[in-house]
N, C-alpha and C positions, 0 to 999 in steps of 0.2 A: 550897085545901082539902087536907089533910094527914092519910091515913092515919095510922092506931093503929100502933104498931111491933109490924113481924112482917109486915105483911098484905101480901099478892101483889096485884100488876097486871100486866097484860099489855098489848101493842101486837103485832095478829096483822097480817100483810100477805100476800095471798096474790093471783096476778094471773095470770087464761088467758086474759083480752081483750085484745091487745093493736092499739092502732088501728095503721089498715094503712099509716102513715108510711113516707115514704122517709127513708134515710141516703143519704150521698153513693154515686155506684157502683151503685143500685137499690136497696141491701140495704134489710131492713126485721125486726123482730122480728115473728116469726111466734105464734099464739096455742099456748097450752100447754094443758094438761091434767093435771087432778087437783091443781094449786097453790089453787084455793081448796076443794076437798073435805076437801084433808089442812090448812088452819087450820080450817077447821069442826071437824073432825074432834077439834083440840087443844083446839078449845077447847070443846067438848060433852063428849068421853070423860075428857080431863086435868084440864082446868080447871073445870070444871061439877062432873062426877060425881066426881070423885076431889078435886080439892081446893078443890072447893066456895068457888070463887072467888065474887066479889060483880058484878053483871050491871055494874054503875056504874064497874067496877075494869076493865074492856077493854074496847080502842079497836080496831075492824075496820077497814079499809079492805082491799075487796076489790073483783074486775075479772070479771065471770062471765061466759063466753063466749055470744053468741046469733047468730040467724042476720043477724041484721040489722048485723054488723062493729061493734057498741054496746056496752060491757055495760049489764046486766040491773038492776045499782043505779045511785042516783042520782048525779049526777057529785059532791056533797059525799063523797062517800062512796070513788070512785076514787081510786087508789094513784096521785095525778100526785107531782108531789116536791116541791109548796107543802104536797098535802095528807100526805103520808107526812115532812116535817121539821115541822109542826106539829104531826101524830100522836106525834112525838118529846118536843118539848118539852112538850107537855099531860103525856103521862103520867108526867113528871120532874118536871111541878109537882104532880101531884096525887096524884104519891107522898110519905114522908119518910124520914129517916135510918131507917136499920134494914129498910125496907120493902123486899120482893124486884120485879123488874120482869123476867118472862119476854116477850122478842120474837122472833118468828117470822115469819121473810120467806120466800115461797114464790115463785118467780118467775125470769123471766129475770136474767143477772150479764152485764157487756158490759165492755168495753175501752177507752178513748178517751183521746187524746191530754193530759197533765199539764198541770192549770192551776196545778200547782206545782213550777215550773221549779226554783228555788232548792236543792229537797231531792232531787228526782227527775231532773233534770239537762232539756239541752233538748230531747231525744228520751224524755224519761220517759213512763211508760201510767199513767192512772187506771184499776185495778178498778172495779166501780161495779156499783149496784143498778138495774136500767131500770125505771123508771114506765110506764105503760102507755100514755102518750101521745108517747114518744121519737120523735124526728123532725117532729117539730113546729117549728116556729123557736123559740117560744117554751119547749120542754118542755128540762128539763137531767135530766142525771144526778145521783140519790145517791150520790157519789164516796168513796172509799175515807177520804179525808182529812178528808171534812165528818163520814161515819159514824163515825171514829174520835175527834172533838170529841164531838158526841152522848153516845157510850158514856163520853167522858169525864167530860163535866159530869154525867152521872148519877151515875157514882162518886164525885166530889169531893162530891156533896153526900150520897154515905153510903148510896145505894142499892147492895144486893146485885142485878146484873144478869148476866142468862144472855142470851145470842144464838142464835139458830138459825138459821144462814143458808142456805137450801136454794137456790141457784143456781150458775150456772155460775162462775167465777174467785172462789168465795169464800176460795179457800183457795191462789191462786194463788201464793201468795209459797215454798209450800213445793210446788209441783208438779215445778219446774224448767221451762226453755225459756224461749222470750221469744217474741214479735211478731216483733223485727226478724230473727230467723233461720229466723223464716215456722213457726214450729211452729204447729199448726193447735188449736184449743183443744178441751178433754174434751167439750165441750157447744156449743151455742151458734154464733153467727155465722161465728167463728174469724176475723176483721177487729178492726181496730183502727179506733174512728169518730173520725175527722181532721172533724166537725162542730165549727167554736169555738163553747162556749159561749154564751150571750146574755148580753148586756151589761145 
């Protein structure tokens, strides 16, 4: 399904629950606040009233904090990173050439060991997006490397796309300092998660 050229879509992700997982060391991503107020918010005030986007044309996945350590939607619906990399490619199929794609991530950014030695060297760090189920065995990160595939196949197939990446090491590349000289990070854990992957 192929938008008309010109037409906007969105993919909002916005995550304050996050389950109360261990990383190795105890650590654990604690829950946030106001990450999915402020996508509601783009996409009710921006998206809705102002440019009068089409309901069919954005994909939520959001994480709403409750008392009960659950969120509040349904798990189809949760920013894990099966469902936040399928959130990606739907909305790249179901855009076309010409068509704009605003995404907006609200959420924790984390750290974690390179699972791309070759570029990154063998002490290299993936940036990365945390799902809200990180530290899970099963749960991985949206890694700096996989997001910048995504944003690519978007573009090569001719979408105009904006990013909003509201988390912590989004922007790490131009902060300066590193992990291994212990500099403590703007936000966030300030660790580096030495968790490998799942296979």
């Amino acid at each position: 399904m192929s938008g008309n050229v010109g037409d906007l879509f969105a993919l909002l992700i916005g995550i304050d629950c996050y389950l109360p997982n261990r990383l190795p060391g105890g650590y654990c991503y604690s829950d946030l606040g106001g990450c999915v107020r402020d996508v509601d918010n783009v996409h009710r005030e921006l998206l809705q009233r102002r440019l009068n986007i089409a309901g069919d044309n954005v994909i939520k996945l959001t994480s709403t904090a409750s008392a009960r350590s659950q969120p509040l939607e349904p798990e189809d619906q949760w920013p894990t990173y099966e469902n936040m990399v399928a959130a990606f490619k739907r909305i790249a199929d179901m855009a076309g050439p010409g068509d704009q794609v605003y995404i907006h991530y609200a959420g924790h950014g984390g750290r974690t060991n390179t699972i791309d030695r070759l570029h990154k060297g063998e002490h290299g760090i993936d940036e990365a997006l945390v799902p809200m189920n990180i530290g899970n065995s099963k749960a991985r990160y949206l890694r700096d490397i996989e997001l910048a595939r995504l944003l690519n196949d978007m573009v090569k197939k001719g979408l105009i796309v904006t990013a909003v990446l509201d988390s912590c090491h989004s922007g790490g590349m131009v902060r300066g300092g590193s992990a291994a000289a212990g500099d403590v990070a703007v936000r966030g854990l300030g660790i580096v998660d030495t968790t490998p992957p799942p296979g």
